[in-house]
C-alpha positions as CSV (number, residue, x, y, z in Angstrom):
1,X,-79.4,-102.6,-9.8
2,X,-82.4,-104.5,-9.8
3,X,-86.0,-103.2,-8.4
4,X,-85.7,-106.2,-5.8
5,X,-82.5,-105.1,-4.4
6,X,-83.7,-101.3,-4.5
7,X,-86.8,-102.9,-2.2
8,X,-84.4,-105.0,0.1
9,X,-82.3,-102.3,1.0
10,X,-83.9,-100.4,4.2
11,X,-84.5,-104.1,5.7
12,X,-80.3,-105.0,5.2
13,X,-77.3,-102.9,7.4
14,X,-74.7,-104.9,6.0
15,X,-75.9,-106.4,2.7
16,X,-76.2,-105.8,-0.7
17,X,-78.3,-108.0,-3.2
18,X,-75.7,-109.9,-3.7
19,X,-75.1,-110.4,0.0
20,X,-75.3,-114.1,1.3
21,X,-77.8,-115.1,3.7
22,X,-75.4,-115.7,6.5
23,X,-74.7,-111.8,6.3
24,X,-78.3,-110.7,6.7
25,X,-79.3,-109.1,10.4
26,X,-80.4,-111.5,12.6
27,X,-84.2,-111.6,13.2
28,X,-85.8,-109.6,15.8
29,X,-86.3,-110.4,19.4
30,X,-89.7,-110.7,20.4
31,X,-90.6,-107.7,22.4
32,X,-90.0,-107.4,26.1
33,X,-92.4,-107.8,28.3
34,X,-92.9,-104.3,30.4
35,X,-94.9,-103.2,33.2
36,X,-97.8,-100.8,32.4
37,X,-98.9,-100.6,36.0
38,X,-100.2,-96.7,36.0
39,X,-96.8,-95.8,38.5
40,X,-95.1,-94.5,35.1
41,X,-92.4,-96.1,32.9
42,X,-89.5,-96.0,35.7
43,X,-89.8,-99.6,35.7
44,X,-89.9,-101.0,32.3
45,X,-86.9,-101.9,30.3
46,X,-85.2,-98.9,28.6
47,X,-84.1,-99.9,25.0
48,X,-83.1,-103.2,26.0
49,X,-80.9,-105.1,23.4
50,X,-81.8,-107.3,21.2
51,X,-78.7,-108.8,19.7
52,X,-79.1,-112.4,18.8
53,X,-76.0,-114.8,18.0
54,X,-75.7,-115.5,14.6
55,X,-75.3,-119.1,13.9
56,X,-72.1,-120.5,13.2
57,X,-71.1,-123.8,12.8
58,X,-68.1,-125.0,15.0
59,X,-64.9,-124.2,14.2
60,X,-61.5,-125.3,15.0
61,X,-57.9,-123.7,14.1
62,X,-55.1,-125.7,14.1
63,X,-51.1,-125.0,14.4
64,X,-51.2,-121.3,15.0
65,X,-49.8,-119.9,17.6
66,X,-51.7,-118.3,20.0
67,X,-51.9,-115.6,22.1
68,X,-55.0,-116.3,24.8
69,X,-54.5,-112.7,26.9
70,X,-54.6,-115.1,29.7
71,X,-51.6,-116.4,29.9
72,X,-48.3,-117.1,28.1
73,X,-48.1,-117.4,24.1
74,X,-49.3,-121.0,23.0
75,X,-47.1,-122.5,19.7
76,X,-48.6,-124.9,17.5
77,X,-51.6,-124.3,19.3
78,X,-55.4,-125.0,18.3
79,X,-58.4,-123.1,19.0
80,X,-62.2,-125.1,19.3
81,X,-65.2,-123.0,19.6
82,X,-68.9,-123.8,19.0
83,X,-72.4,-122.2,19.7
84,X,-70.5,-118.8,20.3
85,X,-68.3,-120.5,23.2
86,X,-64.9,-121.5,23.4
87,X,-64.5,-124.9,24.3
88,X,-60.4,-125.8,24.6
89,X,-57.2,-124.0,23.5
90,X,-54.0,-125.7,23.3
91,X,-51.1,-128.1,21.9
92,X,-52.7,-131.2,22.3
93,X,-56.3,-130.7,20.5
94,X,-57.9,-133.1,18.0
95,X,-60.6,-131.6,15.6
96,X,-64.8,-132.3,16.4
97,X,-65.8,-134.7,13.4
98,X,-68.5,-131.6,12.8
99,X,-66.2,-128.8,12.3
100,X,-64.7,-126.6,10.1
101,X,-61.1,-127.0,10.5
102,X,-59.3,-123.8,9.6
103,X,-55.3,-124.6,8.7
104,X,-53.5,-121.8,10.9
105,X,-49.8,-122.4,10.0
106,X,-47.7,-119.5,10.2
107,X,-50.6,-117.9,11.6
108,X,-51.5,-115.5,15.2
109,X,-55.1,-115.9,17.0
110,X,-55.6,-113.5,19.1
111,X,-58.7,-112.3,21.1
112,X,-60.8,-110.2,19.4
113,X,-60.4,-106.5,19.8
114,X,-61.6,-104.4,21.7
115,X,-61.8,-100.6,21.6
116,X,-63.2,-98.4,24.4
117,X,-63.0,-95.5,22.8
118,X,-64.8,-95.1,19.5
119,X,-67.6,-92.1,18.5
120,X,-68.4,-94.3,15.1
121,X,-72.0,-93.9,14.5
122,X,-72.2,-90.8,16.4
123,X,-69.4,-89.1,14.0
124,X,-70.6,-91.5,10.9
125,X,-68.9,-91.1,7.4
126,X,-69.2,-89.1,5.6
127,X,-68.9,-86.6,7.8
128,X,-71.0,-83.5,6.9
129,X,-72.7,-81.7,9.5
130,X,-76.2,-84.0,9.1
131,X,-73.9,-86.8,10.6
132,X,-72.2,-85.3,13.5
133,X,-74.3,-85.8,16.7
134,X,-71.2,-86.7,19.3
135,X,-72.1,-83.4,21.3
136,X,-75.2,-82.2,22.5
137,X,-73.2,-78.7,23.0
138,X,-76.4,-77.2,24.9
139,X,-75.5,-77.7,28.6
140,X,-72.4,-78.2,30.9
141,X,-74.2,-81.0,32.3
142,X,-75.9,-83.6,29.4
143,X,-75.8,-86.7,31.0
144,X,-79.8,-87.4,30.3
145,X,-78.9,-88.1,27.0
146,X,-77.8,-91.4,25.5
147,X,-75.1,-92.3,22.7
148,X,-77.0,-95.0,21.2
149,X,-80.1,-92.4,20.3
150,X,-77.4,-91.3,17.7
151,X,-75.4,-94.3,16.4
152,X,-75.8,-95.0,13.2
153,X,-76.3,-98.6,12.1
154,X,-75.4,-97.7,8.6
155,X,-72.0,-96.1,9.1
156,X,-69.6,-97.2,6.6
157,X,-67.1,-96.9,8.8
158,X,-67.9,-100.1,10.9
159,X,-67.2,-102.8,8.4
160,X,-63.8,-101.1,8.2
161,X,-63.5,-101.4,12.3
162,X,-64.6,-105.1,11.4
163,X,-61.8,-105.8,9.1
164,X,-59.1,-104.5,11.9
165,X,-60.2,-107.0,14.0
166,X,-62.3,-104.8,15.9
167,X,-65.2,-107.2,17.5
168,X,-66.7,-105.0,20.3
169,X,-66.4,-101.0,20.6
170,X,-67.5,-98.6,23.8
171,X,-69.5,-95.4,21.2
172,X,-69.2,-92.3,23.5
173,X,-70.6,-88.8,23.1
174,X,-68.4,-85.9,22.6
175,X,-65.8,-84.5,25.5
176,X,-67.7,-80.8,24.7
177,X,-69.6,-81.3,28.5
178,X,-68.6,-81.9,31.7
179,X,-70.8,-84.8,31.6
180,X,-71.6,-85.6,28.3
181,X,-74.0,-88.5,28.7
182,X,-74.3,-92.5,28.6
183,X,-72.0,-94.6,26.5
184,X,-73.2,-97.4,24.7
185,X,-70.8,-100.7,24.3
186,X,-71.7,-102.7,20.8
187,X,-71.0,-106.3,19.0
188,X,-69.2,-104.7,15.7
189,X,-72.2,-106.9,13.9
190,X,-74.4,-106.3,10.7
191,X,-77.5,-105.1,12.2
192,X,-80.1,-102.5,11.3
193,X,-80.7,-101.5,14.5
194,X,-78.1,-100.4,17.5
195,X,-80.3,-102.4,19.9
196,X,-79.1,-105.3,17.4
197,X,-76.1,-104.4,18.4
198,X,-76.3,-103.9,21.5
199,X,-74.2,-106.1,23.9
200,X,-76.1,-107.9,26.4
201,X,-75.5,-106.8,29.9
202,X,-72.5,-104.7,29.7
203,X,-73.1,-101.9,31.9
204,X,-73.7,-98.4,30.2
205,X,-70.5,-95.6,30.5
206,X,-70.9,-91.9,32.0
207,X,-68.6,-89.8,29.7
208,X,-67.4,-87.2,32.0
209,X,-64.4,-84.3,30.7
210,X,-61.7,-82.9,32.4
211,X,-59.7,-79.6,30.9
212,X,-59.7,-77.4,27.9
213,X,-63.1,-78.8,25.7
214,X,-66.0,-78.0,28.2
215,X,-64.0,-74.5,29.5
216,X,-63.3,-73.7,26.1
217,X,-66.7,-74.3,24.6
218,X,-68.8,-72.5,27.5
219,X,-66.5,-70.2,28.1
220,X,-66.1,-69.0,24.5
221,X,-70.1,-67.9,25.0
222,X,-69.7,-66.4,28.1
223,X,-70.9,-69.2,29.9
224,X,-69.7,-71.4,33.1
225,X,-67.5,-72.9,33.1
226,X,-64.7,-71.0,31.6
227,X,-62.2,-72.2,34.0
228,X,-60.9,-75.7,35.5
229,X,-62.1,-74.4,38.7
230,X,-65.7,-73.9,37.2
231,X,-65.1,-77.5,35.7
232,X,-64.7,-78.7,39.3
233,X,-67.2,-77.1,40.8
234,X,-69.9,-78.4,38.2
235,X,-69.0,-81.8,38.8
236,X,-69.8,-81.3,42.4
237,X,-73.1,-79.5,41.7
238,X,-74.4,-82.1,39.7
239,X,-73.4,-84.6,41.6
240,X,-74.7,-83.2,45.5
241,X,-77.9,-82.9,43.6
242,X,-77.6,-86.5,42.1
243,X,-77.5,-87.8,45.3
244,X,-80.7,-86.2,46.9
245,X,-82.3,-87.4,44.1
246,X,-80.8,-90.8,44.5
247,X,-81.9,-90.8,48.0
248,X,-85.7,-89.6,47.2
249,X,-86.0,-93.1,44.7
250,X,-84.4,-95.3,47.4
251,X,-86.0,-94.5,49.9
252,X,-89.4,-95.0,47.7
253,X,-88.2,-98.0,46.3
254,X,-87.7,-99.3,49.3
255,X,-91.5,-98.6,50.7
256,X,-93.3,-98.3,47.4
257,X,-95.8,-95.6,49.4
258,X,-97.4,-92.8,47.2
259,X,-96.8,-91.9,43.5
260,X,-93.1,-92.0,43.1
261,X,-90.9,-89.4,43.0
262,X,-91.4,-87.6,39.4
263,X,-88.6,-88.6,37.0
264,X,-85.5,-86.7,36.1
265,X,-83.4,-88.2,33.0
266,X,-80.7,-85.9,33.7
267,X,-79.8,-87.2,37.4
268,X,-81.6,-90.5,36.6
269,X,-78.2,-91.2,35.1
270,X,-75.8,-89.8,37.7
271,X,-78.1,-91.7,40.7
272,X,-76.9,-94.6,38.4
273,X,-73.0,-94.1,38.9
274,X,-73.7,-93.2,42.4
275,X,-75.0,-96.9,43.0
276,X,-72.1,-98.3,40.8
277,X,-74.3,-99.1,37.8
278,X,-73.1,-97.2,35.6
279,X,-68.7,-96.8,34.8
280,X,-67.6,-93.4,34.6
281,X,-65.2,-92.8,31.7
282,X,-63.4,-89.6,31.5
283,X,-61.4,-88.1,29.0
284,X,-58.6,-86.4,31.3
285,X,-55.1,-85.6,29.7
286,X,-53.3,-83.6,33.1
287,X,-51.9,-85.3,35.7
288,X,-52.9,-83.2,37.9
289,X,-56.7,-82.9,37.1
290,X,-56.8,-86.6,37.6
291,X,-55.5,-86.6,40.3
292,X,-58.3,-84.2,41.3
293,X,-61.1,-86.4,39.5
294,X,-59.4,-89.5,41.6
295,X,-60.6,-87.0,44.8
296,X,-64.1,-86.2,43.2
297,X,-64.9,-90.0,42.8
298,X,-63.8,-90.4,46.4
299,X,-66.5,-87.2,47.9
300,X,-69.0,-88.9,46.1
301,X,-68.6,-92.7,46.8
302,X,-67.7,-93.7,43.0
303,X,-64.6,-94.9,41.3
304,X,-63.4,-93.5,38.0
305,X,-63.4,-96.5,35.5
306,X,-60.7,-95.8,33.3
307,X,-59.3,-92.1,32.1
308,X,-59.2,-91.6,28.5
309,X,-56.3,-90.2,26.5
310,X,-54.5,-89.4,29.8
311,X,-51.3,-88.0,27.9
312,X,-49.8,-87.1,31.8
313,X,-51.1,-90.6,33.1
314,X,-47.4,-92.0,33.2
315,X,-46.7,-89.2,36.3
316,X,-49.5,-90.2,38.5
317,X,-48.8,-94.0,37.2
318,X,-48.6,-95.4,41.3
319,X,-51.6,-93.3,42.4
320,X,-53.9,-94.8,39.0
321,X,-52.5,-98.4,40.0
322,X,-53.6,-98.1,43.7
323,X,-56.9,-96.8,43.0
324,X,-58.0,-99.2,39.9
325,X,-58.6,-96.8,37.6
326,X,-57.8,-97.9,34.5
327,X,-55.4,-95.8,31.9
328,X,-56.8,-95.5,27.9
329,X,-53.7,-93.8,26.3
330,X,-52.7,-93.0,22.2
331,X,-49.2,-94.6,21.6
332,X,-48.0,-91.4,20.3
333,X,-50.5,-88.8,19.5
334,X,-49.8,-85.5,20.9
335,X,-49.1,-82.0,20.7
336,X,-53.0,-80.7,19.2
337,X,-53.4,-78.3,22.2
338,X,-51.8,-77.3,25.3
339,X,-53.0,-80.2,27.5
340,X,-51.7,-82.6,25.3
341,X,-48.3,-81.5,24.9
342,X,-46.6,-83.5,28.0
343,X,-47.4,-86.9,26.3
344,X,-44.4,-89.5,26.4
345,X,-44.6,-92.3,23.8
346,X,-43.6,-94.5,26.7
347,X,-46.9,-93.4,28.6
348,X,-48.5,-97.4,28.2
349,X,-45.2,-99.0,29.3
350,X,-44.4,-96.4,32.4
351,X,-47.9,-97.6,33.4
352,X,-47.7,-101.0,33.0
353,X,-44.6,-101.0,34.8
354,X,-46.2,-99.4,37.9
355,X,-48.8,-102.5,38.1
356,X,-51.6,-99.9,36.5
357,X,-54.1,-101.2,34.1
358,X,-53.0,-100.2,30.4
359,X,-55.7,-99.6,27.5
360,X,-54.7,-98.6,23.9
361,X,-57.8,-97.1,22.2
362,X,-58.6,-95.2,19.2
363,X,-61.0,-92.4,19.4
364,X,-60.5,-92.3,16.1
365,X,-62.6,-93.9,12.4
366,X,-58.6,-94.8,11.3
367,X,-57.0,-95.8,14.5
368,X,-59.8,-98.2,15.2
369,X,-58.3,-100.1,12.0
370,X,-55.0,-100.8,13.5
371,X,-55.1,-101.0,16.9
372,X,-52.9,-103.8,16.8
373,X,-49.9,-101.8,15.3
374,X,-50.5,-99.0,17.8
375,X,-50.2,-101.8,20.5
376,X,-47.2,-102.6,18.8
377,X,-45.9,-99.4,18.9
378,X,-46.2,-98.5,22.4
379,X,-44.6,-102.1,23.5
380,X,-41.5,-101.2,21.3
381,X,-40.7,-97.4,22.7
382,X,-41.4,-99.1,26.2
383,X,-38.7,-101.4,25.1
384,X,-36.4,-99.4,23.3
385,X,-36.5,-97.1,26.4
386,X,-35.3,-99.7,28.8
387,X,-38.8,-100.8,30.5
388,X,-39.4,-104.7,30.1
389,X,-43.2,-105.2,28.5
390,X,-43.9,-108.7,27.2
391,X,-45.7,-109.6,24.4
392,X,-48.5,-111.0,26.3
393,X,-48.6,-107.8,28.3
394,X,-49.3,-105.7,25.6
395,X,-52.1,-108.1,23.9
396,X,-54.2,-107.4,27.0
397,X,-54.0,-103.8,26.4
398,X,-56.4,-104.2,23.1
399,X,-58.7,-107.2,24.5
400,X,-59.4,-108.2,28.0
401,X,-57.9,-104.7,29.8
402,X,-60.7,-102.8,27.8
403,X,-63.2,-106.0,28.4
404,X,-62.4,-104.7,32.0
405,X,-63.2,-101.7,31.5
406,X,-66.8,-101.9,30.1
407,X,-67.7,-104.3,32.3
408,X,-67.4,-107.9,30.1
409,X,-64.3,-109.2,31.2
410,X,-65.8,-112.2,32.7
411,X,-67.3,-112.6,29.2
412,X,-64.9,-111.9,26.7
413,X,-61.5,-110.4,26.1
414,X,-59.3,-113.5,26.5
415,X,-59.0,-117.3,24.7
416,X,-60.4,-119.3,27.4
417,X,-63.1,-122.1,27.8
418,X,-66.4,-121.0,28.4
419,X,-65.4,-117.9,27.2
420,X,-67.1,-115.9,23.9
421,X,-65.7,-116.6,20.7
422,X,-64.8,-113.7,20.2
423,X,-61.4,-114.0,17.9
424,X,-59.5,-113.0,14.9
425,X,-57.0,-115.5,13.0
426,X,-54.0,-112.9,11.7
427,X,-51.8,-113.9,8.5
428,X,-49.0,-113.0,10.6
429,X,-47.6,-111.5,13.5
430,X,-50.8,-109.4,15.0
431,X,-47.3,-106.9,16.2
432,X,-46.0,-106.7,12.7
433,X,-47.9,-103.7,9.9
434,X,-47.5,-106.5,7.6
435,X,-50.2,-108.5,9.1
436,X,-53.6,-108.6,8.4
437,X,-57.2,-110.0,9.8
438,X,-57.8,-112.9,7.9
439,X,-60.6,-114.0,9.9
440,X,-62.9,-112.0,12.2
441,X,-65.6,-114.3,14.8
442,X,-67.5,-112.4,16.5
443,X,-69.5,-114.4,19.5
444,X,-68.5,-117.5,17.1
445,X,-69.9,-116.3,14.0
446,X,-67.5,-115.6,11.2
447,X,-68.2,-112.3,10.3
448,X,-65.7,-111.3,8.2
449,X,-63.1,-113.7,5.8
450,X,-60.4,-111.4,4.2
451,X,-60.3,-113.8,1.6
452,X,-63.9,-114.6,1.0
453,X,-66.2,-111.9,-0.8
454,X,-69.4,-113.7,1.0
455,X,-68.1,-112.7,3.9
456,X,-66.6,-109.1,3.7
457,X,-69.6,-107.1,5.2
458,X,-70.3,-103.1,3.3
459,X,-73.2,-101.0,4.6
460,X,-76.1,-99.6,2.0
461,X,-74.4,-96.4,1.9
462,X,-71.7,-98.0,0.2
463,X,-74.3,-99.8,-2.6
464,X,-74.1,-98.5,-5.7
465,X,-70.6,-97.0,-4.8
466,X,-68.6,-100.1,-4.2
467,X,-68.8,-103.1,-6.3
468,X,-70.4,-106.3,-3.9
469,X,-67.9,-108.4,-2.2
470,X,-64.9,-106.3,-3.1
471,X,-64.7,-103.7,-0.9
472,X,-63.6,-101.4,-4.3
């Protein structure tokens, strides 16, 4: 390796000397503007992102059939985007004389992916004990710290996500807490910073945890709690004490009179999901707690954003549809410990059936590689079983139903003017294990070409390891 490329490396996430210039980071924002009136730092931005589009020349796929998320399944269908936008999708499309026109015969586009659910970066590869900061195991209650203070940049991991079709992933800490902190949502992008990565106004996530992991891990020291009834009863604390604290800011906020109230980062966070800021996501698996988290959200004037792995979900499926939370199941994992032995593999079509909200997710540095087959998988044993789920049903469980719940819906997750380009061109059937990402755009920029070296993105960790371009 030469001494230039040795020298290059800190400045590159997702580059090797060998890299193109198309695959370097984009440059970095100029910084913020902030207030340094002598009040404090409540009121300047807090590690706002700087994610830039990458530029991209327009594009436009031709005679592939198309599945939008936003309606039915489009057949000899074209797809024009440009400056990170979609600008038409249908039958009837004639190329831009400026664009590349991409032949998609016997081809699938489908939205990009979307997984709410990820620890990548948090749990980075290769997974010794330096790289696993998910949990910060030290409290019941950590929601003052943040998951992007962890993430990684540099994971090798996140090029794989990329090749799945993977365009934007929710990181979350650790289920060891009741409340284990702020989630972070992220453009799958090579960056060198997560504030590069950062997606641009999607709300942060509260990762809250029902069940066994936060009694278990206290209780094991001797500690609250050590019993679903001590779970509940932290929640509440936290929360009553939230919303004096809430209370104390408004009400100086609203006046501005005297120094302001002193600063807590803990309840900072829960004031947040008490105005609706910030979307609670919470890794439940028995009906029954959620049923009792559904209750907890209604005491303290929030609504639970989705429930994640929610094994039971497909008993309570009416009561999740009428209050609009939102379902993130496994298509069949089950069975690792007591409150995951109820699980159903027709949990995401039971739900879907009962009008709920369905999310397929990974929670995992594999599954995030084929969330498409495990999308595949739970529309099948929904059908096999009897219960009717359509094929355009089940796309929106991967792209616009997790776009929901991160709060970017009305920015990506579906194939739809105006929309972000935000897409993957499949060599097949995106339902089929034989198919494959052939292209990956992520906000219009192709970021990853299955069948172009220039454009299959590795991390540094991997340089000197795998040989540029190959992946091997």
């Amino acid at each position: 390796m030469s001494r230039d490329c040795l020298a290059g490396i800190a400045l590159l996430l997702l580059a090797g000397c060998a890299r193109p210039a198309t695959l370097s980071a984009p440059a970095p924002a100029s910084a913020p503007a902030t207030d340094a009136r002598a009040d404090g730092s409540w009121d300047r931005p807090q590690y706002p992102s700087t994610y830039r589009r990458h530029p991209n020349p327009p594009v436009f796929i031709r005679n592939a059939t198309v599945l939008t998320a936003a309606g039915p399944e489009l057949h000899n269908a074209s797809v024009s985007f440009r400056d990170g936008r979609i600008v038409a999708v249908g039958t009837d499309l004639q190329p831009p004389a400026d664009a590349v026109v991409v032949d998609g015969t016997g081809r699938f586009v489908t939205p990009g992916i979307i997984d709410d659910h990820s620890h990548l970066g948090v749990y980075a590869a290769p997974g010794t004990w330096a790289e696993s900061d998910g949990n910060e195991a030290t409290n019941p209650v950590t929601a003052n710290v943040w998951a992007e203070h962890s993430f990684w940049p540099q994971d090798p991991q996140i090029p794989l996500a990329i090749a799945g079709g993977v365009t934007t992933m929710q990181v979350l800490p650790g289920s060891a807490n009741l409340i284990g902190g702020r989630s972070v949502v992220l453009r799958l992008v090579p960056a060198r910073t997560v504030q590069e990565m950062k997606f641009p106004g999607a709300p942060y996530g509260l990762k809250m945890a029902c069940g066994e992991n936060p009694k278990r891990v206290y209780g094991s020291r001797g500690e609250p709690p050590s019993t679903r009834m001590g779970n509940m009863a932290g929640y509440r604390a936290a929360f009553i004490e939230a919303e004096r604290y809430r209370r104390r800011w408004d009400e100086w906020l609203k006046n501005r009179r005297g120094d302001p109230p002193e600063r807590d980062l803990r309840l900072e966070s829960l004031a947040e999901v008490l105005r609706g800021h910030i979307l609670v996501q919470n890794h439940c698996y028995r009906a029954d707690e959620m049923a009792q988290m559904l209750d907890l959200g209604r005491e303290f004037g929030f609504q639970i954003r989705s429930f994640h792995h929610a094994v039971e979900a497909y008993k309570i499926a009416d009561l999740l549809a009428r209050a609009g939370t939102a379902s993130s199941v496994w298509a069949d994992w089950c069975c690792f410990k007591m409150e995951s032995f109820d699980a159903v593999p027709q949990n995401a079509a039971l739900l879907q059936q009962a009008g709920a909200r369905v999310i397929i997710h990974s929670d995992d540095p594999v599954g995030i590689q084929r969330l498409n087959q495990a999308a595949a998988q739970a529309m099948y044993a929904g059908i096999q079983a009897g219960i009717p789920v359509t094929r355009e049903q089940a796309i929106r469980w991967i792209t616009v139903n997790p776009a929901w719940a991160l709060g970017i819906d009305s920015v990506t997750g579906t194939l739809e003017p105006g929309k972000a380009a935000d897409l993957v061109l499949w060599s097949g059937d995106p339902f089929s294990i034989y198919s494959k990402a052939e292209q990956v755009y992520n906000d219009g920029w192709l970021v990853y070409d299955r069948n172009d070296p220039k454009h299959q993105p590795e991390t540094d960790f991997d340089v000197g390891i795998t040989q540029p371009g190959t992946g091997q």
